[in-house]
FITIVEX-21580 format. One line per field, with one value per residue (C-alpha): residue number from 1; residue in three letters; y, z, x. Coordinates in steps of 0.02 Angstrom, whole numbers, plus 50000, padded with zeros to 5 digits. Layout:
<kezas>
resi: (NUM, ...)
resn: (ALA, ...)
Y: (Y, ...)
Z: (Z, ...)
X: (X, ...)
</kezas>
This chain:
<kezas>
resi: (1, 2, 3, 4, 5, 6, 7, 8, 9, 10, 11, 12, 13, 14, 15, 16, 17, 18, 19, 20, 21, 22, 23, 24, 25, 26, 27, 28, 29, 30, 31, 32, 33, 34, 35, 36, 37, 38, 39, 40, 41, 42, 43, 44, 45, 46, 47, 48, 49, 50, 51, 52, 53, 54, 55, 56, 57, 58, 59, 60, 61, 62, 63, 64, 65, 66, 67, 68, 69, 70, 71, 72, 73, 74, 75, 76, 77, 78, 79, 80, 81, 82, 83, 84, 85, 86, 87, 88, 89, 90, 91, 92, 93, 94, 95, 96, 97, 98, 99, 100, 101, 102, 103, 104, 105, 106, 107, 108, 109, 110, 111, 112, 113, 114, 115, 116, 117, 118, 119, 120, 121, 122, 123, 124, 125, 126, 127, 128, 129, 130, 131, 132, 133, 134, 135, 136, 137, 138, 139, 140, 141, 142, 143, 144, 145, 146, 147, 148, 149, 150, 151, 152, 153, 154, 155, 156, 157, 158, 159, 160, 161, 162, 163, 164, 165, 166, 167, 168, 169, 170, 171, 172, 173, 174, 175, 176, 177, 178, 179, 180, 181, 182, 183, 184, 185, 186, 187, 188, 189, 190, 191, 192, 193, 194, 195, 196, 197, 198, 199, 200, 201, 202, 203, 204, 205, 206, 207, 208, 209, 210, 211, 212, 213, 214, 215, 216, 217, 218, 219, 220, 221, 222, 223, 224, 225, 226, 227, 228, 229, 230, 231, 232, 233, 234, 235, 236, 237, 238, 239, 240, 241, 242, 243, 244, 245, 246, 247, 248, 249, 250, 251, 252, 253, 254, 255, 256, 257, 258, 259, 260, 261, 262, 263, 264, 265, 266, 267, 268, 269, 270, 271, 272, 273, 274, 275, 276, 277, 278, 279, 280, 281, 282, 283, 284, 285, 286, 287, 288, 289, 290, 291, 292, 293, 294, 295, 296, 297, 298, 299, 300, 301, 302, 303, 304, 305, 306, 307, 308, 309, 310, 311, 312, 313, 314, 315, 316, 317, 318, 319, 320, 321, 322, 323, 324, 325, 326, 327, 328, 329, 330, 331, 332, 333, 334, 335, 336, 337, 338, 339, 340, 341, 342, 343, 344, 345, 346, 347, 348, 349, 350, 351, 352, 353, 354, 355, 356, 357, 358, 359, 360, 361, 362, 363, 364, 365, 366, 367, 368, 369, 370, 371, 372, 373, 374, 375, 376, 377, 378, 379, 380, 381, 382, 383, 384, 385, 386, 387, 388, 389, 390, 391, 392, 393, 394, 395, 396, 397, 398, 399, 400, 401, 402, 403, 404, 405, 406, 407, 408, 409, 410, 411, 412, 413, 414, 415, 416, 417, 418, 419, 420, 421, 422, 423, 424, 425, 426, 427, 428, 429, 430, 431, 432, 433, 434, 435, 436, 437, 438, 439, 440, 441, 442, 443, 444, 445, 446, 447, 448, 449, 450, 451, 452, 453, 454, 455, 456, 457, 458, 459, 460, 461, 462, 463, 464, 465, 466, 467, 468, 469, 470, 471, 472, 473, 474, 475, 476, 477, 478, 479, 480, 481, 482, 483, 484, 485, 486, 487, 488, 489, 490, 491, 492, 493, 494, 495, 496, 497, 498, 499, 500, 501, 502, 503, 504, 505, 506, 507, 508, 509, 510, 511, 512, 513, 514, 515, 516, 517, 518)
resn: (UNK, UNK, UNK, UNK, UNK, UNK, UNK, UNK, UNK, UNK, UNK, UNK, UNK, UNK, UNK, UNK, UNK, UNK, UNK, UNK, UNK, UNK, UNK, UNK, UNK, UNK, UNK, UNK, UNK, UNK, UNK, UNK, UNK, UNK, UNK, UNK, UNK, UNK, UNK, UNK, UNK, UNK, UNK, UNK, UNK, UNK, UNK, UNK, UNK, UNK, UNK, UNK, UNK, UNK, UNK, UNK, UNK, UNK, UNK, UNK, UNK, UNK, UNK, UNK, UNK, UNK, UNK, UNK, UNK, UNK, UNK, UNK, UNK, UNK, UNK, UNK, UNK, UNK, UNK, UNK, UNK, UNK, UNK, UNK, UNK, UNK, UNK, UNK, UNK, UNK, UNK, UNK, UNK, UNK, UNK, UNK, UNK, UNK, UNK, UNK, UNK, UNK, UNK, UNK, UNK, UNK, UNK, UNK, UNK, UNK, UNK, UNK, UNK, UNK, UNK, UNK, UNK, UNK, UNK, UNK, UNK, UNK, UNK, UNK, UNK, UNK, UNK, UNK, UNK, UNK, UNK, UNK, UNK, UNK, UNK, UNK, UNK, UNK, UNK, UNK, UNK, UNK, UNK, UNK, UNK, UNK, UNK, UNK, UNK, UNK, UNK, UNK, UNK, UNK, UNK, UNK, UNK, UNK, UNK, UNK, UNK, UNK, UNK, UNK, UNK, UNK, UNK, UNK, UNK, UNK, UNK, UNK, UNK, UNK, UNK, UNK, UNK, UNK, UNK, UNK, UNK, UNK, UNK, UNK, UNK, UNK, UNK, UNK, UNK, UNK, UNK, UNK, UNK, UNK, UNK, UNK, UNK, UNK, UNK, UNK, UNK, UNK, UNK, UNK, UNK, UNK, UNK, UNK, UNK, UNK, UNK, UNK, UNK, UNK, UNK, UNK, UNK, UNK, UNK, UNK, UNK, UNK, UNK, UNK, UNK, UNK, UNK, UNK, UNK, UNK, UNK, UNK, UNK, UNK, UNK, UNK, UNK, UNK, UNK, UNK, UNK, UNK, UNK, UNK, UNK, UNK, UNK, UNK, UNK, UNK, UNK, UNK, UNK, UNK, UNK, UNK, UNK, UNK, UNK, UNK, UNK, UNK, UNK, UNK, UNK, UNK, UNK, UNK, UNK, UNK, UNK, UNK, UNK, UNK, UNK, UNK, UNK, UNK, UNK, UNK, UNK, UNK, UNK, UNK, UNK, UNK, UNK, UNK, UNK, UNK, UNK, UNK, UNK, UNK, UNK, UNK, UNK, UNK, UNK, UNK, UNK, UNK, UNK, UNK, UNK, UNK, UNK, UNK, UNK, UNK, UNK, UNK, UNK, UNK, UNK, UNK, UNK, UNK, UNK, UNK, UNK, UNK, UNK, UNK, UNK, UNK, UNK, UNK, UNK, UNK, UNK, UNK, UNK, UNK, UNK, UNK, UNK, UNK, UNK, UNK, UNK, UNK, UNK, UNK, UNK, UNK, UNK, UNK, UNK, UNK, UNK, UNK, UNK, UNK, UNK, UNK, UNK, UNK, UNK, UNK, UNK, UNK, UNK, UNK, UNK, UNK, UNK, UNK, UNK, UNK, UNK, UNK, UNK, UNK, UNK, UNK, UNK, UNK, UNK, UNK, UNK, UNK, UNK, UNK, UNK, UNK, UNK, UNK, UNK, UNK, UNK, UNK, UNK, UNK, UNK, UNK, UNK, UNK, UNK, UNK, UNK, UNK, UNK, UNK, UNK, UNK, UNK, UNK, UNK, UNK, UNK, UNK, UNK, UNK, UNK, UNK, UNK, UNK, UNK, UNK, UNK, UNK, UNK, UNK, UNK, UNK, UNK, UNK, UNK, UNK, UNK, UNK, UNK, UNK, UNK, UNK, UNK, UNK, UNK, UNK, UNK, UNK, UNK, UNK, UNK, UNK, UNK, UNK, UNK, UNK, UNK, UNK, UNK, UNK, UNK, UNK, UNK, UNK, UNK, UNK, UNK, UNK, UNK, UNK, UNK, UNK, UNK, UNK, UNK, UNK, UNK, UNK, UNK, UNK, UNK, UNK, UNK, UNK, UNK, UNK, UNK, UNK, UNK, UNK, UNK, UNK, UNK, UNK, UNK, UNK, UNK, UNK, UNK, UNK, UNK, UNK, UNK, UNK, UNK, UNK, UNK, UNK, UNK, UNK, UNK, UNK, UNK, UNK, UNK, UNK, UNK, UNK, UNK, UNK, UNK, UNK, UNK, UNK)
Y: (47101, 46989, 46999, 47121, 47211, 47372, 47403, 47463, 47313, 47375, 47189, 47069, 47026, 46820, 46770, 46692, 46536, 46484, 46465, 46364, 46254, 46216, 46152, 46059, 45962, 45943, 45868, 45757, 45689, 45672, 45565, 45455, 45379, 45300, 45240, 45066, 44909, 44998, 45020, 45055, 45095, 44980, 45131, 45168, 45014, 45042, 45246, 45196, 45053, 45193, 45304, 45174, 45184, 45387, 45400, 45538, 45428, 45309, 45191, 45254, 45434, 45552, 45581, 45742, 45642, 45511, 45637, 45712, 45557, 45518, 45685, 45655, 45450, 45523, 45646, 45539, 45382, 45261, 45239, 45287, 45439, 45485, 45475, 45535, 45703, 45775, 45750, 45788, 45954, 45995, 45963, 46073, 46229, 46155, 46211, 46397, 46418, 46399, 46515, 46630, 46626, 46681, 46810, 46887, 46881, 46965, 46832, 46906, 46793, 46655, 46671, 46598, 46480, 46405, 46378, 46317, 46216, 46119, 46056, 45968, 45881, 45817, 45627, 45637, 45759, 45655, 45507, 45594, 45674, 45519, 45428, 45470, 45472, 45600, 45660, 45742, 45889, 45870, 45950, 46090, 46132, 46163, 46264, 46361, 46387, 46452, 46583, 46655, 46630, 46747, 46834, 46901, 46936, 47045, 47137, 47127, 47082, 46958, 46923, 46804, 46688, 46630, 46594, 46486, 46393, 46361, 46287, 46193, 46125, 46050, 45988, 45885, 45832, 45752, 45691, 45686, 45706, 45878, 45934, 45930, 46098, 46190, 46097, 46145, 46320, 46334, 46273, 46394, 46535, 46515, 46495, 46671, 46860, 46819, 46724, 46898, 46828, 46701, 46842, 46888, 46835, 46791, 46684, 46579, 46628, 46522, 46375, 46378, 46368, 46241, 46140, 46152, 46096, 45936, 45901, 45802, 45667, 45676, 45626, 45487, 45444, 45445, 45347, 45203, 45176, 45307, 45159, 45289, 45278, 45091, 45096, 45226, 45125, 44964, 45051, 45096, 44945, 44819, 44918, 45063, 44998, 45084, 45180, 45263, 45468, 45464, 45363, 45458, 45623, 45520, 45466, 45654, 45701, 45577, 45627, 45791, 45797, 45795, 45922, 46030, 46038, 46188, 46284, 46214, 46227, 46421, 46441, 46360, 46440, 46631, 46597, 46528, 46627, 46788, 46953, 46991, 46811, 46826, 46894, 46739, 46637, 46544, 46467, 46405, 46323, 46204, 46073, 46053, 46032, 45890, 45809, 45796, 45688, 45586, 45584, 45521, 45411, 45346, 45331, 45272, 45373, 45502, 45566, 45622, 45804, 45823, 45978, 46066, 46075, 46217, 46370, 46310, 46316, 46492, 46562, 46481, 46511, 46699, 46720, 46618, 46741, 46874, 46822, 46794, 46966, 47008, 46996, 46873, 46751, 46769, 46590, 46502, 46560, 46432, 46316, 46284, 46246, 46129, 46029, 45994, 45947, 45836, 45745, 45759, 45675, 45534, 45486, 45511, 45347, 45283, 45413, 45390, 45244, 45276, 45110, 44959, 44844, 44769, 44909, 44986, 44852, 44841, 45034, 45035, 44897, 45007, 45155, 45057, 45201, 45106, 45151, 45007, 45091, 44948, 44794, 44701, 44745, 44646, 44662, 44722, 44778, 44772, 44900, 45055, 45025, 45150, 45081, 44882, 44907, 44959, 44785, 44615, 44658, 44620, 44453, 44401, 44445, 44311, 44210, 44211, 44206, 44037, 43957, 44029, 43941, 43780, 43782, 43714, 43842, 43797, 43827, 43977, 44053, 44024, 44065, 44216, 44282, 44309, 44407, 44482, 44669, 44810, 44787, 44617, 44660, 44828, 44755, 44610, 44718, 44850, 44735, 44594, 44686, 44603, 44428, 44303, 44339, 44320, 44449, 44496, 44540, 44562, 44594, 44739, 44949, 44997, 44820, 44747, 44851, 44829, 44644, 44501, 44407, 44344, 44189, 44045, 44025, 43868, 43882, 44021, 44076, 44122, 44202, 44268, 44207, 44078, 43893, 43901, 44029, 43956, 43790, 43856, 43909, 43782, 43609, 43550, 43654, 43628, 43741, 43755, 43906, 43977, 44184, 44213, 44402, 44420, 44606, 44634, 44673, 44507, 44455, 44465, 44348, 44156, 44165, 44014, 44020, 43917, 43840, 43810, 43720, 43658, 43790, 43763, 43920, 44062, 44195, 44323, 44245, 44230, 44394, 44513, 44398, 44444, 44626, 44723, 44888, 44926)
Z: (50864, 50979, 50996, 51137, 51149, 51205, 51132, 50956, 50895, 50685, 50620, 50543, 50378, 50342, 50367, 50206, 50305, 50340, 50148, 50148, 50317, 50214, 50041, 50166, 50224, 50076, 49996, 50169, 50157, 49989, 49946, 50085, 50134, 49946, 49987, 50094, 50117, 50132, 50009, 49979, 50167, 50156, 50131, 49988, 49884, 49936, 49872, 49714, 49721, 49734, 49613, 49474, 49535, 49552, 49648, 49764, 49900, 49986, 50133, 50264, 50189, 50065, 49890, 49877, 49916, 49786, 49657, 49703, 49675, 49504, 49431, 49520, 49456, 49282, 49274, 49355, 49375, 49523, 49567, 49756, 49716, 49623, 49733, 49889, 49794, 49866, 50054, 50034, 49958, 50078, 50227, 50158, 50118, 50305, 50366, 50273, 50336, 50532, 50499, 50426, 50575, 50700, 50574, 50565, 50777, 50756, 50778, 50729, 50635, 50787, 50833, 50634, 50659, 50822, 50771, 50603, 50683, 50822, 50690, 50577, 50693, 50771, 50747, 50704, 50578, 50475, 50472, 50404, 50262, 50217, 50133, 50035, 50134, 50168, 50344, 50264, 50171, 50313, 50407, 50285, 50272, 50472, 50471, 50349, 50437, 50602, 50461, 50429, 50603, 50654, 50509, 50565, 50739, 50666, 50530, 50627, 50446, 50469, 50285, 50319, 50366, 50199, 50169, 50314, 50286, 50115, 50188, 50310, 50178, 50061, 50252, 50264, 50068, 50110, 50297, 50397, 50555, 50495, 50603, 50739, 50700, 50675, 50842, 50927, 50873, 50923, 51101, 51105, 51049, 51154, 51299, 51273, 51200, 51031, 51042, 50945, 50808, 50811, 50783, 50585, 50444, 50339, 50493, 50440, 50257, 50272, 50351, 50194, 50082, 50207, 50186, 49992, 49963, 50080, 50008, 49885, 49986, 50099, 49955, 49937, 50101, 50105, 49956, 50018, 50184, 50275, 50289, 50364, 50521, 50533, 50474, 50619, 50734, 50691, 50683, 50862, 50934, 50835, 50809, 50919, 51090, 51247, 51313, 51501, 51510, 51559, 51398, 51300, 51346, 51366, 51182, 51108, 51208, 51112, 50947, 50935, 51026, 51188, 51155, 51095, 51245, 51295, 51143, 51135, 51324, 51311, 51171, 51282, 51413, 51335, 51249, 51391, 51524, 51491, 51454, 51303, 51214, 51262, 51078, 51018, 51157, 51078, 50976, 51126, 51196, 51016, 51084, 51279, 51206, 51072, 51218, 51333, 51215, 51169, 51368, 51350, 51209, 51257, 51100, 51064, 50889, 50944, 50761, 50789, 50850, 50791, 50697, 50855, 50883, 50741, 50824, 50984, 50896, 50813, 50960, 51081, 50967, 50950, 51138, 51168, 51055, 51116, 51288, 51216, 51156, 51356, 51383, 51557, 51437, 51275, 51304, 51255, 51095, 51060, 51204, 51157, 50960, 51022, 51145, 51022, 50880, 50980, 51047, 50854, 50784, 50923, 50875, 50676, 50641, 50710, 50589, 50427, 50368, 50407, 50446, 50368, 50457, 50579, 50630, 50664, 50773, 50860, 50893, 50924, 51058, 51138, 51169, 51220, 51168, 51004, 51041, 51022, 50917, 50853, 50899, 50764, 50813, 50975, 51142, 51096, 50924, 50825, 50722, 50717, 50645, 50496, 50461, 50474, 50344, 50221, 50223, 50147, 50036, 49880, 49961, 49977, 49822, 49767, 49857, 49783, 49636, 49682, 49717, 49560, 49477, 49513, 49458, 49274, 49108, 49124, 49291, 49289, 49187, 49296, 49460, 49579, 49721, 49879, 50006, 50194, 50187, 50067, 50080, 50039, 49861, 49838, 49834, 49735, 49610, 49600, 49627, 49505, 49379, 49214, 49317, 49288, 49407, 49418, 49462, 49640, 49759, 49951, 50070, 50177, 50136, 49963, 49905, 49975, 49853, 49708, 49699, 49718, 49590, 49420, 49414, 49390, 49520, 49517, 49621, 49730, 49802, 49964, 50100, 50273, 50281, 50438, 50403, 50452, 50324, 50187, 50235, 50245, 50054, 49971, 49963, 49923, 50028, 50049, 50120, 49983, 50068, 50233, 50178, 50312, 50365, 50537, 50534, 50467, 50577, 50682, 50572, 50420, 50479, 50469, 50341, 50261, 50078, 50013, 49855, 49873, 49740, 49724, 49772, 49910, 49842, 49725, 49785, 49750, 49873, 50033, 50000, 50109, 50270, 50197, 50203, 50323, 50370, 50498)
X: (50566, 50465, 50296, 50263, 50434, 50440, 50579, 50625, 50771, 50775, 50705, 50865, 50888, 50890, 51045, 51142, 51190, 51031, 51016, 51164, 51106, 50938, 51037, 51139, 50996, 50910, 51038, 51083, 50924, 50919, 51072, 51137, 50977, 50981, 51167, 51211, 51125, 50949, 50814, 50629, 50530, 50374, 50260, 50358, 50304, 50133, 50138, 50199, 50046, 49921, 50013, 49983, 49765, 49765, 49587, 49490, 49538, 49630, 49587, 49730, 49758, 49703, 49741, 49883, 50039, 49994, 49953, 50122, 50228, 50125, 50180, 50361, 50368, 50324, 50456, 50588, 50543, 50526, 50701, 50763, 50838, 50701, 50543, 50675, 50703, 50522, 50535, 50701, 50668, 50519, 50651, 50767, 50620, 50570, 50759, 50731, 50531, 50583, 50724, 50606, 50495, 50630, 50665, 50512, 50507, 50653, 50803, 50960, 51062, 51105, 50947, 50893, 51017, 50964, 50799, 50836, 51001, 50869, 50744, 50885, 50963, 50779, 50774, 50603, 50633, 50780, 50665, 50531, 50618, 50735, 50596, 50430, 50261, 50146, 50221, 50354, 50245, 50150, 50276, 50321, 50145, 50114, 50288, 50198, 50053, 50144, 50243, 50061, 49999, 50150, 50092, 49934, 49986, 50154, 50069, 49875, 49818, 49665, 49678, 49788, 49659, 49614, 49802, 49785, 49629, 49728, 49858, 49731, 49646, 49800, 49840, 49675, 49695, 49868, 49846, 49708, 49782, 49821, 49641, 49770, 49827, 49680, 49592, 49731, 49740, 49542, 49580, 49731, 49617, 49486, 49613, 49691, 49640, 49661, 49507, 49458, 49500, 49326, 49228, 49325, 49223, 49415, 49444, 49283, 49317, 49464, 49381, 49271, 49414, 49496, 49324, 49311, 49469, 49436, 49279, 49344, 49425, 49266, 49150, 49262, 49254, 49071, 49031, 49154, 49082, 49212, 49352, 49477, 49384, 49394, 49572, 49612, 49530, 49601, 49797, 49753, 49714, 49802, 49977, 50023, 50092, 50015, 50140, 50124, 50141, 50308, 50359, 50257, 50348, 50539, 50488, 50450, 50603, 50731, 50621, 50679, 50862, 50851, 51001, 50879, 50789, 50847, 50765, 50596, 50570, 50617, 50495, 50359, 50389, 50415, 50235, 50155, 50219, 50321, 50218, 50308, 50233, 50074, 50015, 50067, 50008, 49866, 50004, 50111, 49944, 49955, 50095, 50027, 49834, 49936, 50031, 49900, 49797, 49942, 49961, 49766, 49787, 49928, 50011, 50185, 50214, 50327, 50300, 50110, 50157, 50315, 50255, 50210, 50377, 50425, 50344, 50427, 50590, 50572, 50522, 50668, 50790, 50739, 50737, 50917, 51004, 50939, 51001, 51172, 51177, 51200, 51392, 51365, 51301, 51386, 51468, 51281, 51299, 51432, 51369, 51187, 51218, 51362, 51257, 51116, 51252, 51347, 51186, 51108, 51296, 51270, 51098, 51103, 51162, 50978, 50882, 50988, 51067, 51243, 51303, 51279, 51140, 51241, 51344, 51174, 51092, 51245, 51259, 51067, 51093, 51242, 51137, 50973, 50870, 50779, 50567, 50469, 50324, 50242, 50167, 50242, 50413, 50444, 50489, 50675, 50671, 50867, 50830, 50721, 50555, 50601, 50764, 50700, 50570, 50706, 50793, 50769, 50647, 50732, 50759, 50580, 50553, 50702, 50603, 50446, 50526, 50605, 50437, 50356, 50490, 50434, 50277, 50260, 50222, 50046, 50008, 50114, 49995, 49838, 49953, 49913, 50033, 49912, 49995, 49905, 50000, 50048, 50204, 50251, 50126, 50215, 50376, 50342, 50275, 50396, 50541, 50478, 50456, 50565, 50522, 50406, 50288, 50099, 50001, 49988, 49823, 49831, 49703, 49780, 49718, 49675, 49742, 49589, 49499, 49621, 49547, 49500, 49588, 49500, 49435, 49477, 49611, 49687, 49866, 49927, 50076, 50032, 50167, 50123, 49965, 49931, 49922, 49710, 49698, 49789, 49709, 49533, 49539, 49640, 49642, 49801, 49949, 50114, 50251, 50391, 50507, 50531, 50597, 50734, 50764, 50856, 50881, 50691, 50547, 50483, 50314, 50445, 50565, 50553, 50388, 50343, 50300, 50161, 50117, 49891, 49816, 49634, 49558, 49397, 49298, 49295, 49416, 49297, 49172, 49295, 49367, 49270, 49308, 49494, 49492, 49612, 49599, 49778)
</kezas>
């Protein structure tokens, strides 16, 4: 039942559907983001990178996800369909965890499916768990950690708390913007009775645990001159685009459906308002606290509370069905799950890659509602930022392989590719591989520390980098290529592709004034 009701509803048993719903999505996710004209996402090539130098540590995110993919790579491989089964497979327990909170509020079996039903057909939620990157266990692990919030409210079992702090502390070890959750939950305690819970020793047993197992990747931090701070800071100012309230909250409504409106409002409302939600209330207080600093911040990742959104859900879609258990209103039960699947069908082809690439700038275009969440984008991005990263990338690499080719045997040998971002060295690497190649270094994230190249250097292949740069290190440059990608994120397309020779310095001396933290 929900929290605070008086009356005596017998609790409902999950409902064999929502099994069903979350193999559904699992394998949606799963299959046909590997299908089409897309490939690798940019991060991918650099996860993979960091797989293949397993450390404490990395420069824009801790060490679980990578640790993850390296037993995942090892069992099967690097391929697509491969690395995709993991997010895939935490979207899919993702489905079955929000179900299980409604459940255990006492959702009857619409009321499971409504909650379950709004989180798969979130936007935010399909990108997320199309492609490998942290965010997407990220996400199963704060659903989680609302199941054993519940938990300790429903069953007034403060044990709990070290199952939490747990779960806090594998959050910290894969993202650190997990501390949103548990600074969140602090403000929402200390906003409402449960703020009882402060004074339990497993409450601050579980922050212990949460520590310990974060101490790791703080140790890191420490001994390399804590360059998640700088990269945070640098992501802030040189990537995100500031983005007014309004957006802000326009943006988090297209994120999630707006069609699903209608059950995360009710959810924040019950818990903040209505008598019956007030044991949970500290938990309702997590998503304003979250918006307000993104309010504050003004930061145009709709992603960054997306997770604050799965108690909201449990909780609306609990309180809907029990609303259309009234006979007045027994039409929602058909209405609600039909507005938020119409709206989700409409809007799918910008989270998955449904159509080929220029059926989807073309359908993007038509509904003008493509976010502009990077700098790098432009003004009037084509595509989505998470579906433009997944093109051309093969391409460049052709490319690069083209100019490597005309460089004779012997300087072939003492060659290096030198590119600015993870992404272009990530995919030359994973995509080259069979090719003759050189090695590749770039300057950007954990690269940086990954070099500098050996010397001698005698001739580089240098792409991205501006014409001072490449100027200011070699001696001899000459522009051999331009790589052409008109679908592909703006600083992608129309690159020129150098050939530097004679070099002005040792690499190894110029390459701190190289390093990029973003």
């Amino acid at each position: 039942m929900l929290p605070g009701d008086s009356t005596q509803t017998p609790s409902h048993n999950l409902h064999p559907l929502l099994s069903g719903l979350a193999i559904f999505y699992f394998l949606l996710e799963w299959i046909v983001p590997t299908l089409g004209d897309y490939g690798y996402f940019i991060d991918e090539f650099y996860y993979l990178a960091c797989a293949d130098h397993l450390s404490l540590g990395y420069v824009d995110h801790p060490p679980l996800s990578v640790f993850l993919l390296w037993i995942v790579r090892g069992i099967l491989g690097d391929s697509l369909i491969a690395i995709r089964f993991v997010p895939a497979l935490a979207g899919g327990f993702t489905v079955l965890v929000v179900g299980i909170i409604a459940r255990s509020l006492g959702a009857n079996a619409l009321g499971q499916i409504l909650a379950a039903g709004a989180m798969m057909t979130g936007l935010v939620y399909q990108i997320v768990f199309s492609y490998f990157s942290m965010n997407a266990l990220s996400i199963l692990l704060w659903a989680v950690g609302f199941l054993i919030l519940v938990k300790i409210e429903k069953e007034n079992e403060p044990r709990w708390w070290l199952v939490f702090g747990m779960i806090t502390g594998l959050g910290l070890l894969n993202k650190h913007t997990f501390i949103l959750f548990p600074a969140g939950l602090f403000v929402g305690l200390l906003l409402t009775p449960a703020r009882r819970h402060l004074t339990s020793r497993w409450l601050w047993a579980g922050c212990l645990i949460a520590i310990c197992l974060f101490v790791p990747n703080l140790i890191w931090q420490m001994t390399n001159g804590w360059p998640s701070i700088e990269f945070y800071r640098n992501a802030d100012f040189y990537k995100n685009v500031p983005t007014p309230p309004q957006l802000v909250l326009l943006n988090q409504i297209l994120a999630v459906n707006p069609g699903t409106l209608i059950v995360w409002v009710t959810g924040l409302v019950f818990l903040l308002v209505s008598k019956r939600g007030q044991p949970l209330r500290h938990l309702g207080w997590i998503y304003p606290v979250l918006l307000v600093l993104m309010f504050v911040s003004q930061n145009s990742r709709p992603d960054r509370i997306a997770e604050a959104y799965i108690i909201l859900f449990g909780v609306g879609g609990t309180y809907l069905s029990s609303l259309c258990s009234r006979k007045p209103l027994g039409w929602l039960q058909w209405a609600i799950p039909t507005i938020f699947v119409i709206t989700g069908l409409a809007l799918v082809p910008l989270s998955l890659p449904l159509l080929p690439v220029n059926e989807t700038a073309s359908y993007a275009a038509t509904l003008g509602v493509v976010p502009q969440v990077e700098k790098s984008e432009g003004e009037k991005p084509q595509l989505p930022l998470w579906l433009g990263h997944k093109i051309g990338w093969e391409r460049f690499v052709d490319d690069i392989e083209a100019v490597a080719s005309e460089l004779d045997p012997a300087e072939l040998q003492r060659a290096v590719i030198l590119v600015p971002t993870y992404g272009q060295a990530g995919a030359t690497e994973l995509l080259g591989r069979g090719r003759q190649l050189p090695p590749v270094y770039a300057t950007q994230n954990n690269y940086f520390h990954w070099g500098p190249p050996p010397d001698p250097v005698k001739v580089a292949i240098m792409a991205g980098f501006a014409e001072e740069t490449v100027r200011s290190l070699f001696g001899e440059a000459e522009v051999v290529r331009i790589h052409d990608c008109d679908r592909c994120i703006r600083w992608r397309d129309d690159m020129p592709i150098w050939i530097a020779r004679n070099p002005k310095m040792a690499l190894k001396d110029v390459w701190p004034l190289l390093r990029h933290y973003e």
